[in-house]
C-alpha positions as CSV (number, residue, x, y, z in Angstrom):
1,X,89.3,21.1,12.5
2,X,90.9,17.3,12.2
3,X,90.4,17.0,16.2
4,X,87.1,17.8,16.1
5,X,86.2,15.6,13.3
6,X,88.5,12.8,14.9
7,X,86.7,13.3,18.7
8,X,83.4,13.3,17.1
9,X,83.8,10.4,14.7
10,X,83.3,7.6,17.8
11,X,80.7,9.4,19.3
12,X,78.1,9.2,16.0
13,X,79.3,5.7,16.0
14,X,79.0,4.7,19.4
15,X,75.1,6.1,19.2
16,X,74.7,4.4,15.9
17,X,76.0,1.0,17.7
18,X,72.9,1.9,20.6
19,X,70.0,2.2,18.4
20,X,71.2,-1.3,16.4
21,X,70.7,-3.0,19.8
22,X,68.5,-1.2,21.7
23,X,68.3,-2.6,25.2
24,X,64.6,-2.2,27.1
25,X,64.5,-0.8,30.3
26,X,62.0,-3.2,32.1
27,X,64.6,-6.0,30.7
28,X,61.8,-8.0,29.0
29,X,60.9,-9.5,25.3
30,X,57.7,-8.0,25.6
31,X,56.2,-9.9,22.4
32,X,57.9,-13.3,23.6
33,X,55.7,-12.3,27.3
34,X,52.4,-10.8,25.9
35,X,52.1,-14.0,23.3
36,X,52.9,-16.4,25.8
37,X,50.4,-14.3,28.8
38,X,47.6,-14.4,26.7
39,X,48.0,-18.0,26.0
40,X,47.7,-18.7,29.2
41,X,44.9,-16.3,29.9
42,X,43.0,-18.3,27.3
43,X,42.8,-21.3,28.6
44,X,42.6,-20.5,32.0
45,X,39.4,-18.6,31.3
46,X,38.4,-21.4,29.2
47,X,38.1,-24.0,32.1
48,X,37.2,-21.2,33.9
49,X,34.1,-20.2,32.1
50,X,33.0,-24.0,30.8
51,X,34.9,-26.4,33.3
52,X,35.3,-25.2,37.2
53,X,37.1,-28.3,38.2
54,X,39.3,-28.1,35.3
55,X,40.3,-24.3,36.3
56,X,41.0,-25.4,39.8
57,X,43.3,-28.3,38.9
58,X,45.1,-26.1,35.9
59,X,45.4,-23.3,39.3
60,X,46.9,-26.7,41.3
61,X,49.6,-27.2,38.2
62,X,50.6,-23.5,38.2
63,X,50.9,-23.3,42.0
64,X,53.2,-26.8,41.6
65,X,55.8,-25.6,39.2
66,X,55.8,-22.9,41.4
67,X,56.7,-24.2,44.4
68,X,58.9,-26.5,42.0
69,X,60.8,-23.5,41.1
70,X,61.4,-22.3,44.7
71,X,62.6,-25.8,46.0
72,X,65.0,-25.5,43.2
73,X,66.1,-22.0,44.4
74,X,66.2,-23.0,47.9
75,X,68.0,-25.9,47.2
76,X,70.5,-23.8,45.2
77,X,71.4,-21.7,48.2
78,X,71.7,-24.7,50.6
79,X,68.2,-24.7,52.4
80,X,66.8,-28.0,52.2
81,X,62.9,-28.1,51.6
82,X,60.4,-30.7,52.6
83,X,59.3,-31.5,49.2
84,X,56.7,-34.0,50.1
85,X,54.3,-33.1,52.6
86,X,54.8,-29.0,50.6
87,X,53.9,-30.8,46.9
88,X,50.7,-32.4,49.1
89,X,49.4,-29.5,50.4
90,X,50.0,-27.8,47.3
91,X,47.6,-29.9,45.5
92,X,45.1,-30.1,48.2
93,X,44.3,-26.2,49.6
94,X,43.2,-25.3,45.8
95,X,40.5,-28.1,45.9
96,X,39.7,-27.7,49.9
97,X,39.1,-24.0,49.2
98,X,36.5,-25.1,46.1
99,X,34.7,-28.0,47.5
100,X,34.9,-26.8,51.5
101,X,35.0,-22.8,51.5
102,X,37.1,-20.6,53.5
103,X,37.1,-23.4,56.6
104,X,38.5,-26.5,54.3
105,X,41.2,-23.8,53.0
106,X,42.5,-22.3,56.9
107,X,42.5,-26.5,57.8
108,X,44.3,-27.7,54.8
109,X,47.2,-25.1,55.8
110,X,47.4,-25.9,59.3
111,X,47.3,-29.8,58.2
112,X,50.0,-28.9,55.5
113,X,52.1,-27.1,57.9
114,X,52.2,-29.2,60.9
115,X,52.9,-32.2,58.1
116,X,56.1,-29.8,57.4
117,X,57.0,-30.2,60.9
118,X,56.4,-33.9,61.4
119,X,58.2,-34.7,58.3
120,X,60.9,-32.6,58.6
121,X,61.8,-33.7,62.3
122,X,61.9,-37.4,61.6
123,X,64.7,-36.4,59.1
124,X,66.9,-35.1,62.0
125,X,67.6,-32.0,63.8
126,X,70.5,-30.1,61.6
127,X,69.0,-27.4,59.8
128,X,65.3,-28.8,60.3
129,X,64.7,-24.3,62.1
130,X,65.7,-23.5,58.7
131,X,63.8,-26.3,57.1
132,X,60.7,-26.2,58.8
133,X,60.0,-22.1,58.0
134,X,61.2,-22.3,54.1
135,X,58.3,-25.2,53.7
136,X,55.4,-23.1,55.7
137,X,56.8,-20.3,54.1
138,X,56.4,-21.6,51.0
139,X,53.1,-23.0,51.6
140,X,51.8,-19.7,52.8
141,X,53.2,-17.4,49.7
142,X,51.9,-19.7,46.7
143,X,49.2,-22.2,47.6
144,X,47.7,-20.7,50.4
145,X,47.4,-17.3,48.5
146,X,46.5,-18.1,45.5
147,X,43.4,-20.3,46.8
148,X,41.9,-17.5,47.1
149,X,41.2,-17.3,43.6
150,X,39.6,-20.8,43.5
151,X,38.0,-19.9,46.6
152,X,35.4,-17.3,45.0
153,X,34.4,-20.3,43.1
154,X,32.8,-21.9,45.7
155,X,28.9,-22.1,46.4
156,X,28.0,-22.4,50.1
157,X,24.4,-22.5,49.4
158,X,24.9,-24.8,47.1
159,X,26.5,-28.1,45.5
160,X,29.9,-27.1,44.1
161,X,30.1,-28.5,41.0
162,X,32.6,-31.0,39.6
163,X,31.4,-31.0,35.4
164,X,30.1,-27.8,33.7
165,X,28.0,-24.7,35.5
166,X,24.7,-26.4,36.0
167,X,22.6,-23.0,36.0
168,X,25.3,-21.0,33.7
169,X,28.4,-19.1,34.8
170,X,28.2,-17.7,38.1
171,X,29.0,-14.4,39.9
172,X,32.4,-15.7,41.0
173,X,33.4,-17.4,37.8
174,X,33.2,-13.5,36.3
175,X,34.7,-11.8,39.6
176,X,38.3,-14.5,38.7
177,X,37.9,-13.6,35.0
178,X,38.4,-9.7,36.1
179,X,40.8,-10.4,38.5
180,X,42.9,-12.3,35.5
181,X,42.3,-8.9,33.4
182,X,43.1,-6.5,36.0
183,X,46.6,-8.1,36.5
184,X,47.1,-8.4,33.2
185,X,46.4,-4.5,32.3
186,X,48.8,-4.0,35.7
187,X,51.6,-5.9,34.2
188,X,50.9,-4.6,30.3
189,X,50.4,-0.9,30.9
190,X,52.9,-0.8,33.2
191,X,55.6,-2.4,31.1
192,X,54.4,0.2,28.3
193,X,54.6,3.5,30.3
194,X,57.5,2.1,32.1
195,X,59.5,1.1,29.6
196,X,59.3,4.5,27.6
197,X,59.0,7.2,30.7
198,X,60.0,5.4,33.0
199,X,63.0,7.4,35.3
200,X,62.2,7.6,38.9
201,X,62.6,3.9,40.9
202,X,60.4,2.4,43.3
203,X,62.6,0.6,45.4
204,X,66.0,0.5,43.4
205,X,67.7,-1.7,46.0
206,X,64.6,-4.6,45.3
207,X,63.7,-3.9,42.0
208,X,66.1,-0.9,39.7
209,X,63.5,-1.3,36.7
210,X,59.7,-1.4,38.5
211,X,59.5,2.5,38.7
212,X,56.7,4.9,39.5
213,X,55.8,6.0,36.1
214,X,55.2,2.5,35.2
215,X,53.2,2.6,38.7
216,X,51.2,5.2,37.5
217,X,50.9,3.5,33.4
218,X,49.4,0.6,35.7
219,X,46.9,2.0,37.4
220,X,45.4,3.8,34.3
221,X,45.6,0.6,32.5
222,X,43.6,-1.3,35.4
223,X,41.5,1.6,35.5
224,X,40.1,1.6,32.6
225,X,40.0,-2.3,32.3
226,X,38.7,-2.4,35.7
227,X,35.1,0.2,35.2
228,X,34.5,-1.6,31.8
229,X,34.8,-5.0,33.2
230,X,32.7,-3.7,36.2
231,X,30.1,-2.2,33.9
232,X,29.3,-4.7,31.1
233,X,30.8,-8.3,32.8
234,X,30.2,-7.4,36.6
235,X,26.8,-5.5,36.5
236,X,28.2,-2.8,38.9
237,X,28.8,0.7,38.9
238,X,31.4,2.1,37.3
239,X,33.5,3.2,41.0
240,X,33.5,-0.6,41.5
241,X,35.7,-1.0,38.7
242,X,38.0,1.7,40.2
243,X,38.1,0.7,44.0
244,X,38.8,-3.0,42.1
245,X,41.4,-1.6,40.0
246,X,43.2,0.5,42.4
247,X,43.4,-2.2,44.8
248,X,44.9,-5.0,42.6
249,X,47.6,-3.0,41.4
250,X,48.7,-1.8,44.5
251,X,48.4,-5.7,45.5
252,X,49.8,-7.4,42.2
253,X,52.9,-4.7,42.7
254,X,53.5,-6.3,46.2
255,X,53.4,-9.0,44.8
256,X,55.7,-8.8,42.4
257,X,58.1,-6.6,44.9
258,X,58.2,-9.5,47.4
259,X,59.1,-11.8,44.5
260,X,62.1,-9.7,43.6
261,X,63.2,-9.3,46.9
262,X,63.4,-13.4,47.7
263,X,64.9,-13.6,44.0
264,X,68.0,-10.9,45.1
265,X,67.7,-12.6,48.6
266,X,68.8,-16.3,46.3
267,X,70.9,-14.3,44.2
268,X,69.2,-15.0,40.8
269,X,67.4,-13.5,38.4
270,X,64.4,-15.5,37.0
271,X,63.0,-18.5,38.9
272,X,63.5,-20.4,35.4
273,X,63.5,-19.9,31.8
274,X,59.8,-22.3,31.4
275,X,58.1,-19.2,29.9
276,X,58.6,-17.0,27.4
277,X,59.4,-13.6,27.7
278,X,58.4,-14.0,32.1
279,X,61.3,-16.2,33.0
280,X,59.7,-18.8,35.8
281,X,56.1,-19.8,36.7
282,X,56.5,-17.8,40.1
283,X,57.5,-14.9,37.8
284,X,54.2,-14.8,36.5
285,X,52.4,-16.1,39.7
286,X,54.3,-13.2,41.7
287,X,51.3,-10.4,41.0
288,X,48.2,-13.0,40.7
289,X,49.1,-14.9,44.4
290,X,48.9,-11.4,46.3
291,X,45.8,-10.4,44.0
292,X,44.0,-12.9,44.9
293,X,43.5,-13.1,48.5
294,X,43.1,-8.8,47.8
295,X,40.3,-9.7,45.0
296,X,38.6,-11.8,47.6
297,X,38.4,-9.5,50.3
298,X,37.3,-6.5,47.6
299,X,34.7,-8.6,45.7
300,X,32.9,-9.5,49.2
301,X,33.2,-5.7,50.3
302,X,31.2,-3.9,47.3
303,X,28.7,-6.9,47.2
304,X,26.1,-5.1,48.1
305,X,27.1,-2.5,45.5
């Protein structure tokens, strides 16, 4: 009777100790990340809704301390990347893709790369190979993709605006504002359903804590997000919200599988610590730079909708 009370004496303890410091499964302070997400999704729909330009250049910022991040991680791991002529065409594929369409956006990368290459070579020959594809790389995983965003803003038939919306808030200024929510819901829903059901991984070697449950919690999340946005903000009908929804998760999820895989590649854990609750910039950026390019091509297909 003593033995059993001795062998069962640590055990009550032990799960005592467990619920005083519970530890989540998706490894996240999800207050800390859903103040701080919504923070930001304020004021980027601010500028996006009253200001354009502003939204453009706050897209710009984010895509810098981005890029900022994986220099830093690069230069960690002993790849050296051409900051320079990278930080330019940083700065300048966001605004070609507003002011010029998808044209100025294809020629500002193609510019911004072959600037990679010049710049690089005049530096010298060790380790430019290595060089050369971490800067295009880079170029074509933040800027370049998330353009694409800034790109739905721009008016071929007419002016492109540099102050407020002269004729109101346009179709595309509404078709970013979903594509904001519908990552959002992805990441929220799925940190919920994950978090609590979540048993079966999606690719434990990239990513132990992304699983399918939390897959699943996503895309019922952007589901229902996605046909209420589509019904009362787009003006479609209600499947567009689903085709929408269904297609940015499965992107946003690349997205943040790709990051994860570069981040085990580096052998760290966060890009930084710069925001609460989401670790780096990129780790935040990671869903909305894949979404964006998908958003694009789904918003142009169920136009006629």
């Amino acid at each position: 009777m003593n033995q059993a009370q001795e062998s069962s004496g640590p055990r009550v303890r032990r799960r005592g100790k467990q619920r005083e410091n519970p530890t989540p499964k998706a490894g996240r302070n999800l207050p800390a990340a859903t103040l701080s997400g919504v923070g930001m999704l304020v004021c980027v729909l601010g500028g996006l809704l009253f200001l354009p330009l502003g939204f453009v250049l706050v897209t710009a910022t984010f895509a810098i301390f981005g890029v900022w991040e994986i220099f830093r991680a690069l230069e960690a791991s002993g790849t050296r990347l051409p900051i320079v002529p990278v930080m330019v065409g940083t700065v300048a594929m966001p605004i070609a893709a507003y002011f010029g369409g998808l044209e100025s956006l294809l020629f500002a990368m193609l510019v911004s790369s072959v600037a990679v290459l010049l710049w690089r070579t005049l530096e010298g020959a060790a380790g430019s190979a290595r060089s050369i594809f971490a800067g295009v790389f880079t170029l074509s995983w933040v800027p370049f993709l998330i353009s694409f965003a800034t790109l739905l803003l721009h008016t071929p038939e007419g002016e492109t605006p540099i102050g407020l919306w002269p004729d109101g808030i346009p179709p595309g200024a509404w078709q970013i504002a979903t594509l904001l929510l519908l990552v959002v819901a992805n990441d929220t829903f799925g940190y919920l359903v994950g978090a609590s059901l979540g048993k079966h991984p999606m690719a434990p070697k990239i990513s132990p804590k992304k699983t399918w449950e939390g897959f699943a919690g996503s895309i019922a999340g952007a589901v229902i997000v996605g046909v209420l946005a589509s019904v009362f903000v787009l003006g479609k009908p209600w499947w567009v919200g689903v085709v929408l929804a269904v297609g940015m998760v499965a992107a946003a999820t690349a997205g943040d599988l790709a990051e994860s895989m570069v981040k085990r590649e580096l052998g760290i854990k966060d890009m930084s610590s710069i925001l609460p609750g989401h670790g780096g910039v990129m780790d935040r950026l990671d869903s909305i730079v894949f979404a964006s390019p998908a958003a694009f091509i789904l918003f142009s297909a169920v136009a006629g909708a």
